[in-house]
N, C-alpha and C positions, 0 to 999 in steps of 0.2 A: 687230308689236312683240313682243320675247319677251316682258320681263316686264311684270309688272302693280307699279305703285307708289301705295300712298298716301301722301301727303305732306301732315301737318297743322303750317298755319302759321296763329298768332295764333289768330284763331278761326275759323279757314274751314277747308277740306280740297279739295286737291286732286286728283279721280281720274286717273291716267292710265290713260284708256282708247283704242283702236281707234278713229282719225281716219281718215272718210271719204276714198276716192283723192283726190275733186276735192280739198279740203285743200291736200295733199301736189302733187297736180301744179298749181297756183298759186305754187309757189314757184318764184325764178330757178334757170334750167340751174348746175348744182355748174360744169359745164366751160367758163364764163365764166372760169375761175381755171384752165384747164389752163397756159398760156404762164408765169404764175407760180408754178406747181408745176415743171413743168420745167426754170424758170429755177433752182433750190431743188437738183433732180436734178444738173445741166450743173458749178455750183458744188460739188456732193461729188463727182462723177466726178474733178475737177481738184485737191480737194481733202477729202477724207473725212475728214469728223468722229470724233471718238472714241465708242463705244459704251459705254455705261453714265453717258451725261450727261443733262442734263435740256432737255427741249426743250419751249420757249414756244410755242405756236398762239395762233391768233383772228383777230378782228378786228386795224381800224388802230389800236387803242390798243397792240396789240403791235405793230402793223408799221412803226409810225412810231415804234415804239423798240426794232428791230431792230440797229441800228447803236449804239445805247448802251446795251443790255443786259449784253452780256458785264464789260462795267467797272463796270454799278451792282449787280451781283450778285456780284463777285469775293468771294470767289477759290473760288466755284461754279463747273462747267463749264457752261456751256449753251452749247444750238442754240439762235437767234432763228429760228422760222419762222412769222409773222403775217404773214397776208395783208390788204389792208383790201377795207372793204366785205362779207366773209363773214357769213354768218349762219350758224345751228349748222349746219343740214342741211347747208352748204360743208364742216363739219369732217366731219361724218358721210363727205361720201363722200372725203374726201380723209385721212380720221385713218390709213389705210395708210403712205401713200406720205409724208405731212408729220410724222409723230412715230414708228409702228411701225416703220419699216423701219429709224429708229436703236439701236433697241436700248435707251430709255433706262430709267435709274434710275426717273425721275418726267418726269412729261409734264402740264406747266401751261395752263389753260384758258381762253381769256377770249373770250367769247360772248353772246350775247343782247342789246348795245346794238345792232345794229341791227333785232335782231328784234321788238325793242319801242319802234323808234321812232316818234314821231306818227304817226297815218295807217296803220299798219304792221294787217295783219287777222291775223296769223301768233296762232294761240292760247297761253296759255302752257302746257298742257299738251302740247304739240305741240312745244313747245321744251324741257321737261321730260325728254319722251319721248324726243327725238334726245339730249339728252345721257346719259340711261339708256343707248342706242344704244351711243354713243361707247366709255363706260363699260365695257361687256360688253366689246365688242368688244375694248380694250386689256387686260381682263383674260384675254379667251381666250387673245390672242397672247401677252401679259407678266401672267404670273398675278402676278408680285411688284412690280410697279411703280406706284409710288404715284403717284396724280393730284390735282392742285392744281386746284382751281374759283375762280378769283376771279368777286366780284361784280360785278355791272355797276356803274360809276359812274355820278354824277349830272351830266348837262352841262346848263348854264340854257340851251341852244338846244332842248333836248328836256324842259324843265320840266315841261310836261303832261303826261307821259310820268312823273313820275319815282313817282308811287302804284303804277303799274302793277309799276315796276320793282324798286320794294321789295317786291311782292308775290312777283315770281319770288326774288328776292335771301334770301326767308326760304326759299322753296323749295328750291333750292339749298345753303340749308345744312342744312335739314331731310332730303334726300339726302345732303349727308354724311356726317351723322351719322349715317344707318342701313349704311354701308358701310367698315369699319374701315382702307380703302386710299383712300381720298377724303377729302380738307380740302378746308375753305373757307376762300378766303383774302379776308376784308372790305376791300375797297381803295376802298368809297365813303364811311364815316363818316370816316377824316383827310382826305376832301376838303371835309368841314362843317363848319360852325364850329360852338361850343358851343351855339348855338340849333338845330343842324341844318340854316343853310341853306345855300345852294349858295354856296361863295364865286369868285366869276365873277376875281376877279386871277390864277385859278391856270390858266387858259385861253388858248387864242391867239383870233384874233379871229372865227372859225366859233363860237369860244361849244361847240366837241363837244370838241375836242382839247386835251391840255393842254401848256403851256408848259415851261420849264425850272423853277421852282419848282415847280410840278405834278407834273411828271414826277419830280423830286429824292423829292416825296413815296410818289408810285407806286410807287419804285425801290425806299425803303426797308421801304415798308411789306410790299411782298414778298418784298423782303431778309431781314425779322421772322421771316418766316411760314414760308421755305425753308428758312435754318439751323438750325434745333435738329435737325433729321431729316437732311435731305443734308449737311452741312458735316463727316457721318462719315465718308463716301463719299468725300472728294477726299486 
């Protein structure tokens, strides 16, 4: 890992330091997701995106709104490329081929709901670390390209899960803040209601994924968050 980050949230601090191999090689092969990256590749060969747009990654919370992206972001340009099931280290090794090689303006992020699912042993400074990773990585290639981090949402199928979640979620914007080309875009508080809690109507019926009112909200809220900065660019 190049660099080193501290990251102080609430009242804790989180060191990113140097995770043992075994770690790192516990996590799934990245190239479980090769036939969906190429499928991504096959699609710009036949029809090549424009360069200087904004391209969506992540998880399935993006990739299951791949297909209604372009309409609930209008009249932004964007690339949908979420793939579901990934976790950061997926982006890590595929942030080449899924967002750099477009060229874009800004490259949105949505990562760490499965990293911190139930059960899941993945550390959060491990996930902190891949997306420092990420980060570098888009700044060496696209030194001017601003990157969007939304936070993970709250799904009541992964309730237990959801302290943990907020922990990274301060995290995450506590790395924004310290990097003048990175926002954080909050995409779980308009999914609570004014007590804060999980409101389960906005859901399909896995209780992880959201519906069309869900999604209506998703759409907007990072609608919010994208135009005052990109909406110069089109």
């Amino acid at each position: 890992m190049k660099n080193f980050l501290k990251l102080f949230s609430g009242g804790f601090l989180l060191l990113l330091v140097a995770l043992p191999f075994e770690a790192y090689s516990q996590l799934p092969d990245p190239t479980r997701f090769e036939r969906d990256i190429r499928r991504f590749e096959q699609a710009d060969e036949r029809n090549p995106p424009p360069e200087g747009a904004i391209v969506l990654t992540g998880s399935s919370s993006i990739a299951r709104w791949n297909n209604q992206a372009e309409e609930a972001l209008a009249p932004l340009t964007v690339i949908p490329r979420g793939f579901g099931g990934s976790i950061m280290n997926d982006v890590v090794h595929y942030i080449d081929r899924v967002a750099i090689a477009y060229k874009p303006r800004a490259i949105l992020i949505y990562e760490g709901d499965n990293d911190t699912s139930p059960g899941s042993s993945i550390p959060l400074n491990m996930i902190l670390g891949q997306l420092r990773e990420i980060i570098d990585k888009i700044h060496t290639a696209l030194p001017e390209t601003r990157i969007y981090v939304l936070s993970v949402k709250p799904s009541p199928v992964r309730r237990e899960a959801w302290e943990r979640v907020q922990r990274l979620n301060e995290n995450y914007q506590q790395l924004a803040d310290a990097d003048p080309l990175v926002h954080y875009v909050d995409v779980a508080t308009p999914l609570l209601d004014e007590d804060g809690a999980m409101r389960g109507n906005l859901y399909v019926r896995d209780n992880l994924h959201l519906n069309g009112p869900g999604n209506e909200i998703w759409g907007a809220t990072i609608k919010a968050a994208l135009m005052p900065m990109e909406a110069a660019y089109e």
